[in-house]
ZASE-840877 format. One line per 2 residues: their letters; for each residue y, z, x of N, C-alpha, C. Coordinates in steps of 0.02 Angstrom, whole numbers. Atoms other than C-alpha are relative to their C-alpha. Example, Ala and Ser with C-alpha at 12.3 -4.5 7.8 and 13.67 -1.06 7.14 Angstrom:
! ZASE-840877
as	-59:0:45:-225:390:615:60:0:45; -59:-3:-42:-53:357:684:55:37:-39;
***
This chain:
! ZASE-840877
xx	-59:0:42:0:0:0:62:0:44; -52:-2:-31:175:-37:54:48:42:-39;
xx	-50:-35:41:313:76:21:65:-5:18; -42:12:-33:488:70:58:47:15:44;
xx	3:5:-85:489:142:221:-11:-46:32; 15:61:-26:406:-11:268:55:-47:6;
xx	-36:39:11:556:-94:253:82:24:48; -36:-52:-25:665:21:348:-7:-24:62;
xx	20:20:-94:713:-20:551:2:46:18; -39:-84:-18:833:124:613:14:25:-26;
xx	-55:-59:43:895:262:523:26:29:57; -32:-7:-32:1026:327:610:-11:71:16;
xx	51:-44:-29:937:471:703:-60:11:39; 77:-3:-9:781:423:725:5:-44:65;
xx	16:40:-84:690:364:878:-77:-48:-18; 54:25:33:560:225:827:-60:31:66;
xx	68:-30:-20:380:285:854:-19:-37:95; 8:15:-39:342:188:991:32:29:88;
xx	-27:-38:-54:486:286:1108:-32:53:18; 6:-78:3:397:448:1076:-71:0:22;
xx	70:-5:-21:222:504:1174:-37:23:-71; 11:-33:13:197:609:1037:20:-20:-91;
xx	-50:12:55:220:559:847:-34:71:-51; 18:-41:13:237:693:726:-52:-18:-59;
xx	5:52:46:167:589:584:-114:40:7; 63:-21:-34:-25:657:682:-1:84:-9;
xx	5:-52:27:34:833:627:-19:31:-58; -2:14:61:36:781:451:-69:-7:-22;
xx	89:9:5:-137:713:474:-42:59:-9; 7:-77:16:-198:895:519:11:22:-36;
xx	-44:-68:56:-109:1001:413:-32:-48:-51; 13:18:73:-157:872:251:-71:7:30;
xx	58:-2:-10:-333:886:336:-18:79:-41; 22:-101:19:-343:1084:310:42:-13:-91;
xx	-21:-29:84:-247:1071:119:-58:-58:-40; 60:25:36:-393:947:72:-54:31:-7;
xx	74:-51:-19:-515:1062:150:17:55:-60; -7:-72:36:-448:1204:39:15:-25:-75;
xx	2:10:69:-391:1115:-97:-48:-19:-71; 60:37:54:-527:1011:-155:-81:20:30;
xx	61:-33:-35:-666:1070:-16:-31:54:-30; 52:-89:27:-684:1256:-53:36:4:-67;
xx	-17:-18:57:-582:1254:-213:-50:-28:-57; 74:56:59:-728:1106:-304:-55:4:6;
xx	54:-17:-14:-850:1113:-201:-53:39:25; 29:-62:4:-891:1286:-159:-43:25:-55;
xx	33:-6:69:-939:1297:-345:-49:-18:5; 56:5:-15:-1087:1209:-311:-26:50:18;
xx	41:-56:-39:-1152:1350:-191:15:62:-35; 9:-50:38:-1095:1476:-288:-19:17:-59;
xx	35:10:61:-1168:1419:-452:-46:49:-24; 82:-52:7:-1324:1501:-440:-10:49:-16;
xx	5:-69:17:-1289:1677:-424:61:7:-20; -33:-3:57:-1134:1656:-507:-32:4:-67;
xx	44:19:70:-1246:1597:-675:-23:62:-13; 34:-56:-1:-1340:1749:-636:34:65:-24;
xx	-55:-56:18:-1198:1860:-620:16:24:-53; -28:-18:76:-1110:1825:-789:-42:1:-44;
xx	31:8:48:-1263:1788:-871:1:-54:-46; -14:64:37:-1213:1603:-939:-45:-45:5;
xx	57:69:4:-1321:1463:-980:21:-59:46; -15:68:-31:-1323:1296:-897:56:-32:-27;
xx	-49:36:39:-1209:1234:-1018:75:25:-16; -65:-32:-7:-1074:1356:-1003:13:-18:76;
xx	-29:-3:-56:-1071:1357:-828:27:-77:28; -16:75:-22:-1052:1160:-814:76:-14:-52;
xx	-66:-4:34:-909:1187:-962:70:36:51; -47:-37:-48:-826:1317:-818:27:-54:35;
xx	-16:65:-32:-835:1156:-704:47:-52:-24; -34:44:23:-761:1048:-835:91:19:-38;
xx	-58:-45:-3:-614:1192:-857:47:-52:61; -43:51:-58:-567:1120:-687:35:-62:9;
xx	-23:66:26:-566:969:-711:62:-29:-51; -69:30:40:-460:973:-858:87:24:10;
xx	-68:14:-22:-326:1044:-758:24:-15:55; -11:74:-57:-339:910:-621:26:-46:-35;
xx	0:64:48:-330:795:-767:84:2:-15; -96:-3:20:-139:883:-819:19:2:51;
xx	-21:1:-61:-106:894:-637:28:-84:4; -2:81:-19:-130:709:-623:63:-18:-54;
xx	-54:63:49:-2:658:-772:76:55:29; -54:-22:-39:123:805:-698:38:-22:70;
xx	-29:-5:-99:125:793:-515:44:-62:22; -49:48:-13:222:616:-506:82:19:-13;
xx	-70:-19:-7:358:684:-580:40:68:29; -43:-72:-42:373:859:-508:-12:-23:84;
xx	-8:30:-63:351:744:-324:96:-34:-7; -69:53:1:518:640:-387:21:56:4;
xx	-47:-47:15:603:804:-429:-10:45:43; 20:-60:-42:537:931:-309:4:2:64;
xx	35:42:-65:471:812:-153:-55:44:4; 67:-9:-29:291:827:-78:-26:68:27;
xx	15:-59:-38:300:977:18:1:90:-40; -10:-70:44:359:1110:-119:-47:-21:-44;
xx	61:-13:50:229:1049:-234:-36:2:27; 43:-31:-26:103:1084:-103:13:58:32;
xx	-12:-67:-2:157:1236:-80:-20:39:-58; 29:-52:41:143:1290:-254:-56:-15:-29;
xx	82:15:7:-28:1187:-284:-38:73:11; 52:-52:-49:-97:1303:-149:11:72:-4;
xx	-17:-55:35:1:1457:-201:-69:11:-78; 34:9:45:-96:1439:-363:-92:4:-2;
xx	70:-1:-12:-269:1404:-277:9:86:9; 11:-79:-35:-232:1558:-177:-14:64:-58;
xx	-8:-43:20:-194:1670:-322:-79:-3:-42; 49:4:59:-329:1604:-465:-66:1:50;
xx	67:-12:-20:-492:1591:-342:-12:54:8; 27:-49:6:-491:1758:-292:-19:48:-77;
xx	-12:-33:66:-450:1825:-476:-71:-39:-27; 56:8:18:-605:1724:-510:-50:33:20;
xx	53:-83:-32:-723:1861:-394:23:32:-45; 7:-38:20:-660:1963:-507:-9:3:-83;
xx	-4:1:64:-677:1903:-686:-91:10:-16; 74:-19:46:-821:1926:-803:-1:-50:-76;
xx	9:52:69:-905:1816:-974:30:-48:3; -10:59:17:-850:1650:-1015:57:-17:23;
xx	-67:33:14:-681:1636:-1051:64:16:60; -62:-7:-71:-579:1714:-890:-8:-47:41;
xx	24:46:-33:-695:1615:-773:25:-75:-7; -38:56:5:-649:1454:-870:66:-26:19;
xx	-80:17:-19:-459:1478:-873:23:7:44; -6:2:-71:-464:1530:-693:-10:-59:21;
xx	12:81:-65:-542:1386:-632:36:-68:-29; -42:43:24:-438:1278:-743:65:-3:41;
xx	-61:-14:-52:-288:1350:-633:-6:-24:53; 17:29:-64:-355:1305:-501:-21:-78:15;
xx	15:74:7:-405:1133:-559:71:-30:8; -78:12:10:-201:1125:-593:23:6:78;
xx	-29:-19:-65:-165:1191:-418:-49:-56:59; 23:46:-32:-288:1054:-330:33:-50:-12;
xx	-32:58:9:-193:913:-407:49:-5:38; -85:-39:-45:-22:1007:-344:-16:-28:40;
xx	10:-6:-63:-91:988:-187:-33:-54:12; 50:47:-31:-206:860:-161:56:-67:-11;
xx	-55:58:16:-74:710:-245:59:-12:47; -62:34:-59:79:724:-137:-33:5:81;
xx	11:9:-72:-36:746:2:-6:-64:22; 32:69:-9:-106:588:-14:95:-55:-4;
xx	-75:40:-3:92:518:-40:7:4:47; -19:10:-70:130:572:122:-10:-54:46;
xx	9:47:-26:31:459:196:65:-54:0; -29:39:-1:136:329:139:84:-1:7;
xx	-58:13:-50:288:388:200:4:16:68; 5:-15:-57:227:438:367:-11:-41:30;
xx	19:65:-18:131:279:388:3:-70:-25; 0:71:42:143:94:375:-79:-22:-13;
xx	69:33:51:15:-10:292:-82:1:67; 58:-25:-46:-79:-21:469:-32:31:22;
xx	-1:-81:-21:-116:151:492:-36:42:-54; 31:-47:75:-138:213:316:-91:7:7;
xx	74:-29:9:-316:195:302:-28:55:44; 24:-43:-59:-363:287:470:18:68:-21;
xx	-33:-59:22:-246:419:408:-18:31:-56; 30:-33:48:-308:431:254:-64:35:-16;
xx	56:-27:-5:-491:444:303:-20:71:41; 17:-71:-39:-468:587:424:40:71:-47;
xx	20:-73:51:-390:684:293:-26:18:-48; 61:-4:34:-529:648:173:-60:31:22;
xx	49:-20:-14:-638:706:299:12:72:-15; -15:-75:9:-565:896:256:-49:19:-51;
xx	47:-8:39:-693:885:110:-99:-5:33; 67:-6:-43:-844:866:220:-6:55:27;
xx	-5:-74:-50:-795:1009:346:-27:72:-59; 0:-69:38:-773:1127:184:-59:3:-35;
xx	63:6:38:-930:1082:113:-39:48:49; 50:-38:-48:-1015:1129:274:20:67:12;
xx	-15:-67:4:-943:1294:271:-25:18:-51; 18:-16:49:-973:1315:104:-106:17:3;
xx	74:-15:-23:-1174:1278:150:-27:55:35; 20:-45:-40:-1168:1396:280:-5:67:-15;
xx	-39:-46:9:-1058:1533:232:-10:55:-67; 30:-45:50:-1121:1584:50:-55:27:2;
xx	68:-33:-18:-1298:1599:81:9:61:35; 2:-62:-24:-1252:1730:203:37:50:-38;
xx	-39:-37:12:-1125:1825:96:-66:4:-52; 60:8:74:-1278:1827:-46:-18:55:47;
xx	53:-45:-9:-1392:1909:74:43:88:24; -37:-36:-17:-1238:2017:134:0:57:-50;
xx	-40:-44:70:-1164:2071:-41:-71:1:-51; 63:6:69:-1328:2035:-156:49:-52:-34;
xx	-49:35:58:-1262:2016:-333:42:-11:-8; -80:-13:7:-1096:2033:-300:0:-68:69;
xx	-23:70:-72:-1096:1884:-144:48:-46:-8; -38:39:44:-1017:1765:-284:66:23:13;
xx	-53:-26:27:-881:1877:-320:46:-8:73; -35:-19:-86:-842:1894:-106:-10:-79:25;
xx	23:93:-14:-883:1684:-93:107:-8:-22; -48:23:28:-727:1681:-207:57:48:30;
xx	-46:-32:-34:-604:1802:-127:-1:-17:55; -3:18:-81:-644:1741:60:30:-62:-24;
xx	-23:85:10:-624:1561:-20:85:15:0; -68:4:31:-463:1629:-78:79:28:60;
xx	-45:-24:-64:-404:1717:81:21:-64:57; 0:67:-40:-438:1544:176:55:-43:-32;
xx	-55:44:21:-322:1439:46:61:45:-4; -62:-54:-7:-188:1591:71:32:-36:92;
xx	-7:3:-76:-183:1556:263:21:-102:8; -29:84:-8:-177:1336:250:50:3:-46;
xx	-50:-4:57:-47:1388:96:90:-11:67; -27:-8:-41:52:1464:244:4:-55:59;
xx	-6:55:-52:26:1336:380:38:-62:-35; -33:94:42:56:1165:247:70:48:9;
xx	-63:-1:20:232:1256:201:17:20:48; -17:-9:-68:271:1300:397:12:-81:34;
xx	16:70:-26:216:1112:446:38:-56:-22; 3:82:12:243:969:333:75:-8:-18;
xx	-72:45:25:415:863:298:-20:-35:-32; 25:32:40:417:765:182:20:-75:21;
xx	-51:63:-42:497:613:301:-31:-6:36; 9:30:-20:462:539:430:101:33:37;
xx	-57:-25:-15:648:561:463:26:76:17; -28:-65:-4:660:729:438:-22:53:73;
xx	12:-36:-76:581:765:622:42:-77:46; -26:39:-52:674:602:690:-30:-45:3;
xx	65:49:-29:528:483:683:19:-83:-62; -4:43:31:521:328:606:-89:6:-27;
xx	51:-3:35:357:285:513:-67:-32:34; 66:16:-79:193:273:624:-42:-71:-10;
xx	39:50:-21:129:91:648:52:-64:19; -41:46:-4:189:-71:646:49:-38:-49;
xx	-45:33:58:345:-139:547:-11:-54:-14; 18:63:42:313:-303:461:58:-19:-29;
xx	-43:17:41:439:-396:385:-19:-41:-29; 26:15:75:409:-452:203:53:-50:-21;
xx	-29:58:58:461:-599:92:46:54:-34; -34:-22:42:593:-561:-37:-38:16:-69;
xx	46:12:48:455:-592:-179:-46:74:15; 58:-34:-31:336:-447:-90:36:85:-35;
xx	-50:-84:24:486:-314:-144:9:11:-81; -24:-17:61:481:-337:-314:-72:-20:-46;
xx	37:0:52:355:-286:-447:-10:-83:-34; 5:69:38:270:-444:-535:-42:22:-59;
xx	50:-18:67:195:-409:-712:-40:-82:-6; 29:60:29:77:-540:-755:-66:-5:-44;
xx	53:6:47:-52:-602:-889:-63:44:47; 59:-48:-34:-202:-484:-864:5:68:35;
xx	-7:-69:-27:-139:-364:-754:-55:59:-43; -1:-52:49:-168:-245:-895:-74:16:-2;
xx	71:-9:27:-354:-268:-925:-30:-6:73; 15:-11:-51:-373:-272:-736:-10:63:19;
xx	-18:-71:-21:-312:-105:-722:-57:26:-32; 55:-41:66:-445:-53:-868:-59:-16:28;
xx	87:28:-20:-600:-132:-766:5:43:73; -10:-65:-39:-526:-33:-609:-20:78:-28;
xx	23:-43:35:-526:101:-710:-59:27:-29; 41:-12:5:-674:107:-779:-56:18:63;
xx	47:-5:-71:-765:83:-614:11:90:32; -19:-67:-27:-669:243:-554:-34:60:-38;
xx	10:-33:38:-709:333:-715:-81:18:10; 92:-12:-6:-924:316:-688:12:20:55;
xx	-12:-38:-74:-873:369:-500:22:74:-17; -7:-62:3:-799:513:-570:-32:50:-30;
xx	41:-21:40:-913:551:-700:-74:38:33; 73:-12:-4:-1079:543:-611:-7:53:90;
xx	-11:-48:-60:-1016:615:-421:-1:56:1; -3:-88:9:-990:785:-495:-52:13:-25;
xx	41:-41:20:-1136:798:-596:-48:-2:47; 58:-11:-64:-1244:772:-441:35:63:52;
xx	-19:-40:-33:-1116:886:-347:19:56:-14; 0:-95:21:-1095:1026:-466:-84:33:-5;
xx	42:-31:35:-1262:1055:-505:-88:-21:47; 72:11:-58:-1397:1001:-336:-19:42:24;
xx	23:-68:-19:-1392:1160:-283:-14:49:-31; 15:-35:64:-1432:1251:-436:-86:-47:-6;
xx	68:48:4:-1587:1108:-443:-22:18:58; 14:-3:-80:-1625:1149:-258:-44:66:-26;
xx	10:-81:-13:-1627:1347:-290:-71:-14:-79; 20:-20:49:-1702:1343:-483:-81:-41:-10;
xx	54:33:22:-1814:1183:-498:-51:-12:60; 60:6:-67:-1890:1167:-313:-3:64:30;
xx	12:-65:-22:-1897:1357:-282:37:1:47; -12:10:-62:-1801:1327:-125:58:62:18;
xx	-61:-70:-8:-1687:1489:-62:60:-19:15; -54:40:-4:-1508:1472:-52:22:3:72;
xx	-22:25:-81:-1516:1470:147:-1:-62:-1; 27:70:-7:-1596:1312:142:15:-41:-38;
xx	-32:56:26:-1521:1235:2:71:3:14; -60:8:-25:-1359:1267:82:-4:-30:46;
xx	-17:63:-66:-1410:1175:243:-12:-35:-23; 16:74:0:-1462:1048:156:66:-38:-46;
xx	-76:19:24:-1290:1045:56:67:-23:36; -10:26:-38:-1231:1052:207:16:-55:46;
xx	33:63:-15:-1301:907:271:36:-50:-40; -47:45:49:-1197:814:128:62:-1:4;
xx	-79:-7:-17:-1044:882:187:11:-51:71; -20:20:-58:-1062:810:352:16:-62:2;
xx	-3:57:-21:-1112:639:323:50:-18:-41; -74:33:39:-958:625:199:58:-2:22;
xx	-65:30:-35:-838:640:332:11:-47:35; -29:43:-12:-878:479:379:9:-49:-47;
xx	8:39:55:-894:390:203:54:-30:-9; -33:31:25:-731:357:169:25:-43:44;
xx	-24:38:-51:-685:284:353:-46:-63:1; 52:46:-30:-869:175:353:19:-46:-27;
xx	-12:33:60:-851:109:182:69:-34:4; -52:17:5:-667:94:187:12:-77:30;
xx	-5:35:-49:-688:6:354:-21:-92:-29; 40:46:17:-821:-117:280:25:-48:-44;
xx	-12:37:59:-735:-155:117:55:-70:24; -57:51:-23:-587:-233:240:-50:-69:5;
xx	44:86:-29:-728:-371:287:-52:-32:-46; 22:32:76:-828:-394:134:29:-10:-58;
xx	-35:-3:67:-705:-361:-1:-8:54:-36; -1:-74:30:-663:-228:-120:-68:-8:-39;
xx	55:5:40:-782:-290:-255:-75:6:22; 72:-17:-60:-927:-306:-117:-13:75:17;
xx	14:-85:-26:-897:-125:-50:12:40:-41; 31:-30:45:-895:-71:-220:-60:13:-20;
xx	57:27:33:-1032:-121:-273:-75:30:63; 42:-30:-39:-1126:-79:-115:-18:74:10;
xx	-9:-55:6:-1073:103:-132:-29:18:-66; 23:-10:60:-1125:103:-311:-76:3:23;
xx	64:20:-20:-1300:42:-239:-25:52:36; 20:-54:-22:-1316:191:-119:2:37:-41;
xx	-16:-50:52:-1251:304:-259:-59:24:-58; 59:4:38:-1380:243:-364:-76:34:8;
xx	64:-41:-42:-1513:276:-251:-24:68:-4; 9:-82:-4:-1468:450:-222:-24:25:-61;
xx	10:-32:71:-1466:484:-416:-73:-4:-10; 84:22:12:-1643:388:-432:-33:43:25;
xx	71:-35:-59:-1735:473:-297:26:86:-17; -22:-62:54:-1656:662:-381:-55:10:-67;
xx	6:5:75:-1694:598:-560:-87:20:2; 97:36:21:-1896:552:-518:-28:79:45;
xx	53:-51:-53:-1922:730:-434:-18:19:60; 18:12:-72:-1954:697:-259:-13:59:23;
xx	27:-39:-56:-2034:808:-136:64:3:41; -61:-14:-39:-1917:883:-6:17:-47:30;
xx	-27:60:-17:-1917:735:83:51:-42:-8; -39:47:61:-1851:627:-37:49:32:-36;
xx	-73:-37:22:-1723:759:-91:60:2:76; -47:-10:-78:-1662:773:106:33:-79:-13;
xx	-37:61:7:-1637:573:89:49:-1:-63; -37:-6:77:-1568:592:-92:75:23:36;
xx	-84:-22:-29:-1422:707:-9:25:-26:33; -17:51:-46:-1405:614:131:26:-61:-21;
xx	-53:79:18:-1350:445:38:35:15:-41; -59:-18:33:-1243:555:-72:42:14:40;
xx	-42:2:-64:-1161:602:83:13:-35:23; -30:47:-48:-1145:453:167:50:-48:-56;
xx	-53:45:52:-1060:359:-7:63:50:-63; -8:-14:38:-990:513:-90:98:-9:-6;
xx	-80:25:-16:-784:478:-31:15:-61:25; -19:75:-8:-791:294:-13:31:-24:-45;
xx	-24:49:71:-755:230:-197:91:28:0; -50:-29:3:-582:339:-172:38:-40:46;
xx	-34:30:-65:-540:269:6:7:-92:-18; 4:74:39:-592:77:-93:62:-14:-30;
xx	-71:31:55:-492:75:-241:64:13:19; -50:11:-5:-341:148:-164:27:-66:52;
xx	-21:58:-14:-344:-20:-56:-5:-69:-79; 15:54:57:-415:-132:-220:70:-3:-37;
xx	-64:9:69:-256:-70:-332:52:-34:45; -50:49:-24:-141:-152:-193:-35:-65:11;
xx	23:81:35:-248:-297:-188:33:-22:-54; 5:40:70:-253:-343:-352:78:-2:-13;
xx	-43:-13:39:-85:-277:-422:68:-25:64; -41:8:-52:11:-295:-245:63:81:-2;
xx	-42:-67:-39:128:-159:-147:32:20:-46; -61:-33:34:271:-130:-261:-33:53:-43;
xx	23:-10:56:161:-102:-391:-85:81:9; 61:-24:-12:3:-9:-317:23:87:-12;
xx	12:-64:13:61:162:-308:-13:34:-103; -8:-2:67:110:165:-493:-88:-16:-36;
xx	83:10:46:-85:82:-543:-50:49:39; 39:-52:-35:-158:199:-409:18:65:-70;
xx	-13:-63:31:-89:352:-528:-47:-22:-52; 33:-1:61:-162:256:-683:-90:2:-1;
xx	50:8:-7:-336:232:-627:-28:73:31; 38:-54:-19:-351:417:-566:-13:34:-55;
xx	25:-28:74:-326:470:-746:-64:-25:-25; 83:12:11:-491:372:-782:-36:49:48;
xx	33:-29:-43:-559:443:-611:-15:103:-49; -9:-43:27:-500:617:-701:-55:24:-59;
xx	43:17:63:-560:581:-848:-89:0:-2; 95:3:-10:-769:543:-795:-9:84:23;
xx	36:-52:4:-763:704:-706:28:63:-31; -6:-31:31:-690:783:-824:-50:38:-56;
xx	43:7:39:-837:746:-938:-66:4:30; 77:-4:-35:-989:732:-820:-8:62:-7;
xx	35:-83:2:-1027:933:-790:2:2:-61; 5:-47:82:-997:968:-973:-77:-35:-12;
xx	42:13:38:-1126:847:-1021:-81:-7:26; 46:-10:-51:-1249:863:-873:-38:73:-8;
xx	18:-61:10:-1240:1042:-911:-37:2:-64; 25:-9:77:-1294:1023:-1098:-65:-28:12;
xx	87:56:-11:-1451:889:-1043:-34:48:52; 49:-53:-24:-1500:1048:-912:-10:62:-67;
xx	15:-53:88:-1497:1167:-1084:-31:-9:-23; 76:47:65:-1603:1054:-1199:-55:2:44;
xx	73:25:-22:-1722:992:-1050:-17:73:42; 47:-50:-67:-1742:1138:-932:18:-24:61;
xx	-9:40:-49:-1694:1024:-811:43:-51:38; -46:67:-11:-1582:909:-731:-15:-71:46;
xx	26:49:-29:-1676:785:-682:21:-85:-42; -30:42:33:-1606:686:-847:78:-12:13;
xx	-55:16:3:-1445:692:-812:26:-52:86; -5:19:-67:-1465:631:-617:-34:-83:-27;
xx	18:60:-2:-1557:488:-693:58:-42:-59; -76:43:49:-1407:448:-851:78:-7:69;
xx	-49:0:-33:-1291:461:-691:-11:-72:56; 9:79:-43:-1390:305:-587:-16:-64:-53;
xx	18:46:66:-1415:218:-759:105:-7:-1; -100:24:-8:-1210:208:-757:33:-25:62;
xx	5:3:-58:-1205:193:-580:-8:-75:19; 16:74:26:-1300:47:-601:21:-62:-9;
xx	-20:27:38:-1199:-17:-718:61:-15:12; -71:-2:-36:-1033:-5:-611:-19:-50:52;
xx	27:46:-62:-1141:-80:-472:27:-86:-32; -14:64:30:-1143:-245:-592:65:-5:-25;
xx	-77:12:18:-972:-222:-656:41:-24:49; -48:10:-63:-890:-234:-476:-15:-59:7;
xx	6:68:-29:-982:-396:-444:53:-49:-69; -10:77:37:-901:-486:-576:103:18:0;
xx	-79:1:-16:-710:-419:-529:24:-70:49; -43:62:-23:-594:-585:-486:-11:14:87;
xx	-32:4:-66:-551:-611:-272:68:20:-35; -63:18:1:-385:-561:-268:41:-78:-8;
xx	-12:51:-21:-350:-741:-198:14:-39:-94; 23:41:50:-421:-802:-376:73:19:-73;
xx	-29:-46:69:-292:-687:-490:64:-54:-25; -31:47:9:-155:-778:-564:63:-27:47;
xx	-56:10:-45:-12:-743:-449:-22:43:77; 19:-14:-46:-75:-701:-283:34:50:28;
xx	-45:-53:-16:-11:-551:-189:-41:-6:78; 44:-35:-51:-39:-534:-14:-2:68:23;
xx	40:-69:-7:-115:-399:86:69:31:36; -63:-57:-26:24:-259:136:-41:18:70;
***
């Protein structure tokens, strides 16, 4: 995506990147590395590992506790239609501040709640306070970096969700055998002491410029047509955006219900203790910090629709080989190709929506297609959780998640080339 920094030579201050050994732009990287790790790492996917003897704890069914999950979600979902405009009015850096304020306060207050309904509206807060935080992080990028750069930048602070996973694998199991019944309750107050401490560092660190340390914007400047600066509406667009969309929406749908609820299948349906299904959760964290760089990388040379579609195809896999049961084996591979595709379709479409739609335009269809993204996993745990209620099991819902999966796989192949669309846009 191009933004209109890109367009920018000197500001009268600044020292272009190239003068400087040192750009700060690589601080930004860090620091949004650690508020991914905390925001969406241990704030989403800790839940996984603590599922278990959480469930236990309060005493909730499968179907509540995947409703707790979908609490979250739905206030990622108001995050997502807020956070654009409290970025125009606020800038980047004070709404990750009070994102992470927000994590900080509501996770621990979750160690300490009890029955249904606190748990929910806690983690709903916290669903609200990931958006905070996770949305203008991802803006930054694009005023720190030009179009050459972005991806690299974007994938290393995607990898902050891998790192926190693998903590998460490690780190609860031992507080279980530490605390017992109560491990949950001390999972969620350590979680909460950790997003207290990156709360403090992001609002010490980040600018919201590029300028505002002197720098100009980290890669290479390009100079653009007159045509390249200005929004183009055209026939279709519209129903483009809705086949984007959708694609995002089964990505969002079916990623969580394999990632809220494998380690609950690990511990409940293969007997397996939660040491061991934490390394092997583990194990999913790792290979996802390179998913979104491999994939990303790949889609540049096959195409978006190709490295959709290919990611769908691993995705699939994983769900299949889950759904049919497998022996440990075949659950180690299962995680393993959820790990290696589970932050690609993210690192994709935000290049596909400047494809298709072109620069001016991309950030604006990037926002609309996360509300779908929103939207699937908004709905997956709820209804993943209800098909482990009825069956006993979630072996149906891992297989309605590669049966959609599937079905995205074939949807991507039949998305236009850019090249083909009506008014061509080139690549930013």
């Amino acid at each position: 995506m191009t933004t209109p920094t890109d367009r920018h030579t000197d500001r009268p201050g600044t020292v272009p990147a190239a003068d400087r050994r040192f750009h700060y732009g690589w601080v930004i990287v860090a620091v949004g590395f650690l508020i991914i790790f905390a925001c969406i790492g241990l704030a989403r996917y800790a839940y996984t590992m603590l599922l278990p003897s959480m469930q236990a704890g309060l005493g909730l069914s499968y179907d509540r506790m995947g409703f707790i999950g979908t609490g979250n979600f739905c206030g990622y979902l108001l995050s997502v239609i807020l956070a654009p405009r409290l970025i125009r009015r606020f800038r980047p850096r004070a709404v990750i501040s009070g994102g992470l304020a927000l994590i900080t306060l509501a996770m621990p207050a979750m160690g300490l709640s009890s029955g249904f309904a606190a748990p929910f509206a806690l983690y709903a807060l916290v669903g609200m306070g990931t958006g905070f935080a996770n949305i203008p992080t991802m803006v930054l990028i694009g005023h720190w970096f030009r179009s050459d750069r972005r991806g690299t930048a974007a994938g290393l602070m995607i990898a902050g969700n891998g790192a926190a996973i693998v903590l998460a694998g490690v780190l609860v199991p031992r507080l279980n055998g530490i605390f017992g019944a109560n491990g949950w309750r001390a999972g969620w107050l350590l979680l909460g002491c950790v997003a207290l401490g990156v709360a403090v560092l992001s609002a010490w660190l980040v600018r919201n410029h590029p300028s505002d340390m002197g720098h100009e914007p980290l890669g290479r400047s390009a100079a653009l047509a007159p045509e390249d600066l200005v929004p183009h509406e055209r026939p279709g667009d519209g129903m483009l955006l809705m086949r984007l969309g959708l694609l995002y929406l089964a990505f969002g749908a079916t990623f969580m219900i394999y990632g809220t609820f494998i380690v609950t299948t690990m511990v409940r349906e293969f007997g397996f203790s939660e040491a061991r299904a934490g390394l092997y959760w583990s194990w999913a964290g790792f290979f996802s910090c390179f998913s979104g760089v491999v994939f990303g990388a790949l889609s540049d040379r096959i195409g978006r629709r190709h490295g959709l579609a290919l990611v769908f195809a691993v995705q699939s896999t994983a769900y299949l080989i889950a759904g049919t049961k497998p022996g440990g084996v075949g659950l180690v591979v299962s995680i393993v190709l959820y790990g290696l595709a589970v932050f690609a379709i993210p690192a994709i479409m935000a290049a596909a929506v400047g494809d298709y739609l072109g620069a001016p335009r991309a950030a604006g269809a990037f926002a609309t297609v996360t509300i779908f993204f929103a939207m699937g996993q908004t709905l997956g745990p709820a209804l993943a959780g209800m098909i482990g209620k009825a069956a006993g099991s979630f072996s149906g819902a891992y297989l309605l998640a590669a049966s959609i999966t599937v079905c995205a796989l074939l949807f991507a192949l039949f998305l236009p080339r850019p090249e083909d669309t009506t008014t061509p846009h080139r690549a930013q």
